[in-house]
PAMIBA-129654 format. One line per 2 residues: number of its first residue (from 1); their letters; for each residue y, x, z of N, C-alpha, C, O, CB. Coordinates in Angstrom, 3 decimals, padded with zeros to 6 digits. Each point is the difference from the previous one (the first is absolute). Glycine has a CB too. Layout:
! PAMIBA-129654
NUM	a	Y X Z Y X Z Y X Z Y X Z Y X Z  ...
***
This chain:
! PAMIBA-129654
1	xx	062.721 032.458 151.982 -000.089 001.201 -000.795 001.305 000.151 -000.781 000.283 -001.082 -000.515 -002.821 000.887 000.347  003.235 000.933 -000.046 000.998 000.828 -000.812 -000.314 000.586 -001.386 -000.799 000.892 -000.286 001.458 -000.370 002.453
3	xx	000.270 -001.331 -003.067 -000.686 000.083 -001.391 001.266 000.491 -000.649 001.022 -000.167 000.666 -002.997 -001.828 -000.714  002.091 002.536 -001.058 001.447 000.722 -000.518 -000.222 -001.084 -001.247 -001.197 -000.030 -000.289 001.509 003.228 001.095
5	xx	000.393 -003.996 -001.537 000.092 -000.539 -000.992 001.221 000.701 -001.092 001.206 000.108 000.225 -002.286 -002.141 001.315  000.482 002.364 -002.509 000.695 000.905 -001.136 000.798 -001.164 -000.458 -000.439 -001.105 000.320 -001.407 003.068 -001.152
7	xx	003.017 -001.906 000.092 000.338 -000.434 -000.864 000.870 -001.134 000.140 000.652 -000.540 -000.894 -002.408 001.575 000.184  001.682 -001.421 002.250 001.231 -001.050 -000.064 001.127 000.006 000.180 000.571 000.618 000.899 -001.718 -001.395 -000.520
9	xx	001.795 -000.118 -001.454 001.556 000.228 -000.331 000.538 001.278 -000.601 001.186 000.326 -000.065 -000.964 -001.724 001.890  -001.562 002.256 -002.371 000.308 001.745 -000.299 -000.306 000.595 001.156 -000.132 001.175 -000.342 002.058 -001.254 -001.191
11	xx	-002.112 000.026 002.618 -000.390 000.477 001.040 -001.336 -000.003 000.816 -000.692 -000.968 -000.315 002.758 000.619 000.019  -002.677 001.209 001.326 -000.818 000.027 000.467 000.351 -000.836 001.513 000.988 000.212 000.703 -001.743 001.908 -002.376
13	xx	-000.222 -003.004 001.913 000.302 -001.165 001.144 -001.194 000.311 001.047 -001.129 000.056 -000.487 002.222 -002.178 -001.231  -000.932 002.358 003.293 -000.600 000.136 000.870 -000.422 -001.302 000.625 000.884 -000.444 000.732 000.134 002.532 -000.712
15	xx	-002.330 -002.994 -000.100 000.039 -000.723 000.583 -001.530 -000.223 001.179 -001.096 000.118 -000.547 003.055 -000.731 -001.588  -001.942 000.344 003.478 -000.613 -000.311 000.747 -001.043 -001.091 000.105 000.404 -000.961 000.655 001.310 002.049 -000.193
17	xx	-003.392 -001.241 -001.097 -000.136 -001.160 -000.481 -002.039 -000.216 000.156 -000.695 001.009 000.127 003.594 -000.751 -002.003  -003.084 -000.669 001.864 -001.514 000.050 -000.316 -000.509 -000.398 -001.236 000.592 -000.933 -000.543 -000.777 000.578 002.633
19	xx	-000.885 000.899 -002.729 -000.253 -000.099 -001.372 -000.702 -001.777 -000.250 -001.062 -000.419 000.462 000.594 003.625 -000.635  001.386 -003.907 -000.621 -000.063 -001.391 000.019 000.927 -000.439 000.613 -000.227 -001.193 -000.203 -001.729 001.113 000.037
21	xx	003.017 000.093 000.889 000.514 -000.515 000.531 001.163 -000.281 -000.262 000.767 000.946 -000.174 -002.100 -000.367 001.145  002.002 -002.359 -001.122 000.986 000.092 -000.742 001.715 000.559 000.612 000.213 -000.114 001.207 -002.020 -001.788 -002.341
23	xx	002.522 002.272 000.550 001.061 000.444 000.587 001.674 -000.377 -000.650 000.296 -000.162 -001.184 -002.312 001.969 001.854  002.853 -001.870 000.433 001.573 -000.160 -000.902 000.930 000.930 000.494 000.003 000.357 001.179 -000.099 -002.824 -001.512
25	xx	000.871 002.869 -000.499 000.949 001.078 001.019 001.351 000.113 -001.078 000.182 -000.584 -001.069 -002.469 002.421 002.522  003.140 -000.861 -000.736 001.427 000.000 -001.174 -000.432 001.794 -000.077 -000.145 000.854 000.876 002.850 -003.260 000.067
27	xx	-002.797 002.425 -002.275 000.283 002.000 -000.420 001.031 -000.218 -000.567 000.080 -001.149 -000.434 -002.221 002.461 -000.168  003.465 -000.314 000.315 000.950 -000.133 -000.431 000.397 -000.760 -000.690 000.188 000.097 -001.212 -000.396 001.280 001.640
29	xx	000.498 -002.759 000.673 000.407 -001.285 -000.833 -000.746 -000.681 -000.519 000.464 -001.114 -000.245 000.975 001.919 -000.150  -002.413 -000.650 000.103 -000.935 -000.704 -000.840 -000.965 -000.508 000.855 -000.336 000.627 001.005 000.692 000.695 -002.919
31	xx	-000.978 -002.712 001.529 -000.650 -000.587 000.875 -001.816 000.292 -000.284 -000.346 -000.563 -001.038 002.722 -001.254 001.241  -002.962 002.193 000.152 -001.177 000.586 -000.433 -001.522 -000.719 000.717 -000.498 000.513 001.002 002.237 001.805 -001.341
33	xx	-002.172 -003.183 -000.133 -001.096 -000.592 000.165 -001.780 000.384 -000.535 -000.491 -000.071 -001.127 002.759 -001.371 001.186  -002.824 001.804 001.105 -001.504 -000.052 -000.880 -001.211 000.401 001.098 -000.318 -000.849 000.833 001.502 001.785 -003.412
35	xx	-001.710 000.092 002.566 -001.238 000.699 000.460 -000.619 000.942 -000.290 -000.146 000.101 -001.218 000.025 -001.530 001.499  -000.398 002.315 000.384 -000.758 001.317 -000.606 -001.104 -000.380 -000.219 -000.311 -000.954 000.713 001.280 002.582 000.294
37	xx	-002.221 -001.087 -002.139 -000.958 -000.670 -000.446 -000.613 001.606 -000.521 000.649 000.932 -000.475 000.372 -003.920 -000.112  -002.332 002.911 000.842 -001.023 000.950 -000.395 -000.455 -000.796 -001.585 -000.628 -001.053 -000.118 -000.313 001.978 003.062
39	xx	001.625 000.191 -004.350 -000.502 -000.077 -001.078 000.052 001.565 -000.755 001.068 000.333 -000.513 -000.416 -003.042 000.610  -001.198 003.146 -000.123 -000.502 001.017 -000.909 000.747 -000.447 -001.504 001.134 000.347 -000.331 -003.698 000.083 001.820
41	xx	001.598 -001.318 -002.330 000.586 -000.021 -000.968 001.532 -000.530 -000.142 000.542 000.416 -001.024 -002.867 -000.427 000.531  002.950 -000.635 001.131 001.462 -000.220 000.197 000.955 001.087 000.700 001.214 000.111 -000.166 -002.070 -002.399 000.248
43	xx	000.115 002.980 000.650 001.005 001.582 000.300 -000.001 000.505 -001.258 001.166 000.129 -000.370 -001.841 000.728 002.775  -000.354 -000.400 -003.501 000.467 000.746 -000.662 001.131 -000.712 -001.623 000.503 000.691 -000.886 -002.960 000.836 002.325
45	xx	002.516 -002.988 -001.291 000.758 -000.736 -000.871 001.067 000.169 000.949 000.944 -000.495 -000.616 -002.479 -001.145 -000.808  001.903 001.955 002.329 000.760 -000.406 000.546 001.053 001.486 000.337 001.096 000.174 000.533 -002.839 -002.509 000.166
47	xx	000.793 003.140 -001.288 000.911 001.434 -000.149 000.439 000.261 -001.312 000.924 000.802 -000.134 -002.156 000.267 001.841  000.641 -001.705 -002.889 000.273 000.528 -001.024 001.452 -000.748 -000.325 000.929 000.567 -000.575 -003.557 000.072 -000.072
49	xx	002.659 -002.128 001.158 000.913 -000.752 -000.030 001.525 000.386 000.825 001.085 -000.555 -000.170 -003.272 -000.933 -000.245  001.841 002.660 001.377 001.104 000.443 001.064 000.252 001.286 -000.826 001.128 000.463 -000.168 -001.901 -001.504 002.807
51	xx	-000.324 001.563 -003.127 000.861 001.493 -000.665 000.492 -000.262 -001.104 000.698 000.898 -000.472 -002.029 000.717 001.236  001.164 -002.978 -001.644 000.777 -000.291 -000.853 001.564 -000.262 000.020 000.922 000.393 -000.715 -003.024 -000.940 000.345
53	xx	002.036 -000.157 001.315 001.393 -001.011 000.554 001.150 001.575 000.681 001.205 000.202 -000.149 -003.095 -003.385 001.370  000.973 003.886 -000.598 000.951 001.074 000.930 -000.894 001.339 000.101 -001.113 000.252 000.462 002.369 -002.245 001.212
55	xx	000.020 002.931 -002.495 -001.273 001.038 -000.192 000.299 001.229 001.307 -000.323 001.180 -000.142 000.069 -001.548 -003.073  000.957 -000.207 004.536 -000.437 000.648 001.115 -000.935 000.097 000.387 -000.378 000.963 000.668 001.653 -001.253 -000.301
57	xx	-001.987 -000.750 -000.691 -001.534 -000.368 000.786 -001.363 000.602 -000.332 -001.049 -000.168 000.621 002.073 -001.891 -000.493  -000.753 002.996 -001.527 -001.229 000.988 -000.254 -000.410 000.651 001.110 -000.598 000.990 -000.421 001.267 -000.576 -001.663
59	xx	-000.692 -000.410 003.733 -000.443 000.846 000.429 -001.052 -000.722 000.860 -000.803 000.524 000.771 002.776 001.027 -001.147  -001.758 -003.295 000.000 -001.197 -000.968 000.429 -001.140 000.713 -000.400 -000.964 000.251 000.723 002.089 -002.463 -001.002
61	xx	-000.993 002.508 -000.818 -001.365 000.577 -000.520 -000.827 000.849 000.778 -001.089 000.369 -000.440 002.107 -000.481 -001.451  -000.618 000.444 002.965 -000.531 001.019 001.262 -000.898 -000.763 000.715 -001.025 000.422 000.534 003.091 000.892 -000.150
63	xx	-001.508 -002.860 -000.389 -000.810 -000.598 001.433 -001.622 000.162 000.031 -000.520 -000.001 -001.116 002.413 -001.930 001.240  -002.425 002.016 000.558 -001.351 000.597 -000.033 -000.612 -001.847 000.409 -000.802 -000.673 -000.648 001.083 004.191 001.665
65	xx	000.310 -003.814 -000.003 -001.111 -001.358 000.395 000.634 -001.584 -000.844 000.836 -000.796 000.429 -001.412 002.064 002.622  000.119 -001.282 -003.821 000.456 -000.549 -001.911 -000.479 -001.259 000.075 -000.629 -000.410 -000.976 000.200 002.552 -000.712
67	xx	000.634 -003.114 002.961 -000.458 -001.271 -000.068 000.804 -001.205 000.834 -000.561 -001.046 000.324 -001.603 002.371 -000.732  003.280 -001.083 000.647 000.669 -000.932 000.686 001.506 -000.190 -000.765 000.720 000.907 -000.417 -002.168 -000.243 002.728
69	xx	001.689 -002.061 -002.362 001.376 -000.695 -001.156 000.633 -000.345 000.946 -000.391 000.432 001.085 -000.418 -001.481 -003.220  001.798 000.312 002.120 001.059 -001.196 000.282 -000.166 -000.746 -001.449 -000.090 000.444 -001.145 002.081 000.893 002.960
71	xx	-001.992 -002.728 -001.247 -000.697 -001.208 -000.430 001.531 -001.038 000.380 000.125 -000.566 001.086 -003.408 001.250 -000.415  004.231 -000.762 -001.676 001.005 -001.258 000.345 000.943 000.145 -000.328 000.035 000.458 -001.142 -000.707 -001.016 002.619
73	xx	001.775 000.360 -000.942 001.433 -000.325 -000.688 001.226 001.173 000.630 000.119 000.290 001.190 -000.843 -003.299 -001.339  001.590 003.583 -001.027 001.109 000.668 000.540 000.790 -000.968 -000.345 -000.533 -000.617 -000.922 000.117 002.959 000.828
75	xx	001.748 -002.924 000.464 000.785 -000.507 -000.552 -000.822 -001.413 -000.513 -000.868 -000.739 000.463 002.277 003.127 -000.875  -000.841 -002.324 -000.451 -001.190 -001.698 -001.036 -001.172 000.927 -000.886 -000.725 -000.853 -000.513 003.291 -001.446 -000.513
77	xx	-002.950 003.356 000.717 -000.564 000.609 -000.597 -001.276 000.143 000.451 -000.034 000.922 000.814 001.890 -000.205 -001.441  -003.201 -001.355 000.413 -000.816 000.180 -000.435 -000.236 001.713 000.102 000.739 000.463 -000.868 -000.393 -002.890 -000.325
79	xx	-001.191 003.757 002.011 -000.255 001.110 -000.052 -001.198 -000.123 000.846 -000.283 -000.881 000.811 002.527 001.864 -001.351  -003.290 000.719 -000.020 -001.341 000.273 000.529 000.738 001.369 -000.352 000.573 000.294 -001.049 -002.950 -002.295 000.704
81	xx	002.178 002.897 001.717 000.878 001.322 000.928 -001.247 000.395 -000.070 -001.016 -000.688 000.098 003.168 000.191 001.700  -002.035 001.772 -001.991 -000.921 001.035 000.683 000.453 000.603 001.858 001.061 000.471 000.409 -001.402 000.364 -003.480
83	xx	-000.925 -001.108 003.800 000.417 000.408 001.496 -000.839 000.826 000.318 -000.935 000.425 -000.678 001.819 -002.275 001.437  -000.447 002.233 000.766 -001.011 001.445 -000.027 000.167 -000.118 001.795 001.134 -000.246 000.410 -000.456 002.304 -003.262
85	xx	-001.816 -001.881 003.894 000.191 000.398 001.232 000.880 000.550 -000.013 000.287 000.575 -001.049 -001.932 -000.564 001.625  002.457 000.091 000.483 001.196 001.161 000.767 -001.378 001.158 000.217 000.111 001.025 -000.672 002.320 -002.916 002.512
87	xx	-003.664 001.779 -000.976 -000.297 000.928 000.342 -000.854 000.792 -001.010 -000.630 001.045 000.163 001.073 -002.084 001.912  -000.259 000.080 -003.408 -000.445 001.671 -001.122 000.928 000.435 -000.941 -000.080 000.884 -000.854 -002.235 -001.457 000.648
89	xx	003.153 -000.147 000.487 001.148 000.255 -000.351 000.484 001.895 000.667 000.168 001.121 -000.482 000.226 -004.440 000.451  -000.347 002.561 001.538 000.227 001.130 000.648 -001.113 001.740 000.102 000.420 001.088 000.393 000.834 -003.561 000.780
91	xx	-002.733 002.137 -001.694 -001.035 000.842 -000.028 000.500 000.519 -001.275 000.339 001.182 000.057 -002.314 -002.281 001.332  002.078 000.654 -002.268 000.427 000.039 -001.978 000.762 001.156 000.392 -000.275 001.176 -000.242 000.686 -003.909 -001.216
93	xx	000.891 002.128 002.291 001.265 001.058 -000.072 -000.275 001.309 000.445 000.131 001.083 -000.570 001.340 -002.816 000.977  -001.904 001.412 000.793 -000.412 001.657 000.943 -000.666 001.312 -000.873 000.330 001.163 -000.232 -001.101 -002.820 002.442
95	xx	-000.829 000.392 -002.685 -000.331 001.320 -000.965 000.532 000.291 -001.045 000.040 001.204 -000.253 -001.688 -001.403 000.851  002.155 -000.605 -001.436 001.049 000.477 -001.643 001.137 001.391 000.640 000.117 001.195 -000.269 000.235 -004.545 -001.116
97	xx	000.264 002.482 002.248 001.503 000.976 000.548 000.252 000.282 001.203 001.077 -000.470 000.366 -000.018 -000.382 -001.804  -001.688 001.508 002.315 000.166 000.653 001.046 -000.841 000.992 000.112 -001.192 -000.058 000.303 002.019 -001.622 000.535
99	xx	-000.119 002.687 -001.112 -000.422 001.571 000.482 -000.415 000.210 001.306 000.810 -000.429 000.821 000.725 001.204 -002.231  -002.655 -000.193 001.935 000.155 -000.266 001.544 -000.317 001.937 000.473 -001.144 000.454 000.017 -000.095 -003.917 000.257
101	xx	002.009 003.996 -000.069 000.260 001.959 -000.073 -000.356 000.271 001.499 000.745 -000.240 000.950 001.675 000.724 -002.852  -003.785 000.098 001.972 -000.451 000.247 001.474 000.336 001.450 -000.100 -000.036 000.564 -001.094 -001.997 -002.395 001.657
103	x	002.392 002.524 000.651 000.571 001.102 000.180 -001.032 001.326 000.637 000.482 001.114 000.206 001.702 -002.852 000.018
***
């Protein structure tokens, strides 16, 4: 499954993964260790803590399915990410911003 992880390194990170499952990879330079994890109450600590740090990220506040983190390490740092399917990610977008003009 394809999960968008907010917030690492300031950036939004695409990663390929199953929920639990542990993972390592390089995002810009940085060595990034952990897992996606179904928590409700840690998605929403985990947004207030991202719109604090970077105030691009007010538009997290959209995600509709409000229960999946990243669980582990950027760098040496200790972080809990707010993540989100690619594919509601991709449903989110269509209906917010795409006009669709039948003729």
């Amino acid at each position: 499954m394809q999960f968008i992880v907010y917030g690492v390194a300031g950036k939004s990170m695409l990663v390929d993964v199953e929920v639990g499952e542990e993972f390592s990879l390089e995002f810009e330079g940085v060595k990034v260790m952990g897992s996606i994890e179904t928590d409700e109450k840690g998605f929403e600590v985990a947004v207030r803590e991202l719109k604090s740090r970077y105030k691009e990220f007010q538009p997290v506040d959209e995600v509709v399915m409000r229960k999946f983190v990243f669980k582990g390490k950027v760098g040496d740092v200790e972080e809990l990410l707010p993540a989100e399917p690619v594919e509601e990610f991709a449903r989110r977008f269509v209906e917010n911003h795409v006009v669709v003009l039948k003729g």
